[in-house]
C-alpha positions as CSV (number, residue, x, y, z in Angstrom):
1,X,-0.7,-10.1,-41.9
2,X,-1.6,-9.1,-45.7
3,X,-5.6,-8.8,-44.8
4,X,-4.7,-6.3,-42.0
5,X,-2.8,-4.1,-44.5
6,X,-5.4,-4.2,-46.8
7,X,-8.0,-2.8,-44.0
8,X,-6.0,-0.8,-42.8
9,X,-5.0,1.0,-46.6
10,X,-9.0,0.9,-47.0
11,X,-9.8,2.4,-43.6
12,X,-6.8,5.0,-44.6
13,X,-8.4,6.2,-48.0
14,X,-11.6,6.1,-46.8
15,X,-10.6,8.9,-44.1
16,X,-8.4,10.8,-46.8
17,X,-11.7,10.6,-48.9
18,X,-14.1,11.9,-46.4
19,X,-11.7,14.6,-45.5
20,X,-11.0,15.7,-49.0
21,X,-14.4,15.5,-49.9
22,X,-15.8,17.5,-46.7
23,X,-13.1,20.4,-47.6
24,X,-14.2,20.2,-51.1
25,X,-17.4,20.8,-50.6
26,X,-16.9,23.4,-48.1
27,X,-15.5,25.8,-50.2
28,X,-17.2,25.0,-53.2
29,X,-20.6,26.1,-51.1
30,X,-18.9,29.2,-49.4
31,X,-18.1,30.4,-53.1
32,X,-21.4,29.6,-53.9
33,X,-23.1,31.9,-51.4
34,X,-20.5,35.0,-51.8
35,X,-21.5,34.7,-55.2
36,X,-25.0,34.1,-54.4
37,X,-25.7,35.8,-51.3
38,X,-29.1,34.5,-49.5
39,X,-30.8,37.8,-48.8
40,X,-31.3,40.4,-51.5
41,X,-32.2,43.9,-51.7
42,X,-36.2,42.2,-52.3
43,X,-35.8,40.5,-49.2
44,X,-34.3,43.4,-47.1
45,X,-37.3,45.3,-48.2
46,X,-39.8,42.9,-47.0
47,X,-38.3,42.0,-43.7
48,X,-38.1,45.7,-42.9
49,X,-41.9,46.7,-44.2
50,X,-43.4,43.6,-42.0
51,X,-41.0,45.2,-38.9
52,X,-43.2,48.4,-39.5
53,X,-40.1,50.4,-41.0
54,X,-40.3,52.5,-44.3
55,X,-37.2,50.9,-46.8
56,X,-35.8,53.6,-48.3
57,X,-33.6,52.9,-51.0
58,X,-30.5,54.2,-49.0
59,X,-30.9,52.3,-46.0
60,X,-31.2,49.2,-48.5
61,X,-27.8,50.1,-50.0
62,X,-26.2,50.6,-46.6
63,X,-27.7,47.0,-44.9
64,X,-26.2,45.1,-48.3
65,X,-23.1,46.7,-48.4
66,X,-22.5,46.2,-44.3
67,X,-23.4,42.4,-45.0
68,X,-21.1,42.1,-48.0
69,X,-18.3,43.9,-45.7
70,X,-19.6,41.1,-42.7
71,X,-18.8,38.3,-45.1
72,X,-15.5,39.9,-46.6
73,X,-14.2,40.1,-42.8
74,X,-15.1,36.5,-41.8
75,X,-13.3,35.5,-45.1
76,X,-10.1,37.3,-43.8
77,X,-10.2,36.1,-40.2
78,X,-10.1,32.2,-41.6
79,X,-7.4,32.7,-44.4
């Protein structure tokens, strides 16, 4: 009876662990990419000359700050 509490406490923690550690890292890598966002203005520049449009400086501004706005609302909608 004592060995199947002691799997049962190990098979116990090492769920709690996994869990903890799967949430952990989640948010730790959705911090890291609000802070650090994949595309930057360089990027958005590129993508759009190779699709055969002219970047102007104002559409750049207006494509960043509707994907910042895109990440802020899927932040909301999980909270």
């Amino acid at each position: 009876m004592d060995i199947l509490w002691v799997v049962l406490i190990a098979f116990g923690t090492l769920v709690a662990g996994l869990l903890l550690g799967f949430f952990i890292a989640r948010k730790t890598m959705m911090s890291y990419l609000k802070k650090n966002p994949p595309i930057n203005e360089q990027m958005l520049r590129t993508m759009m000359m190779q699709m055969g449009q002219k970047p102007s400086q104002k559409k750049i501004n207006q494509m960043m700050k509707a994907m910042s706005q895109q990440m802020d609302n899927d932040d909301k909608k999980k909270k």
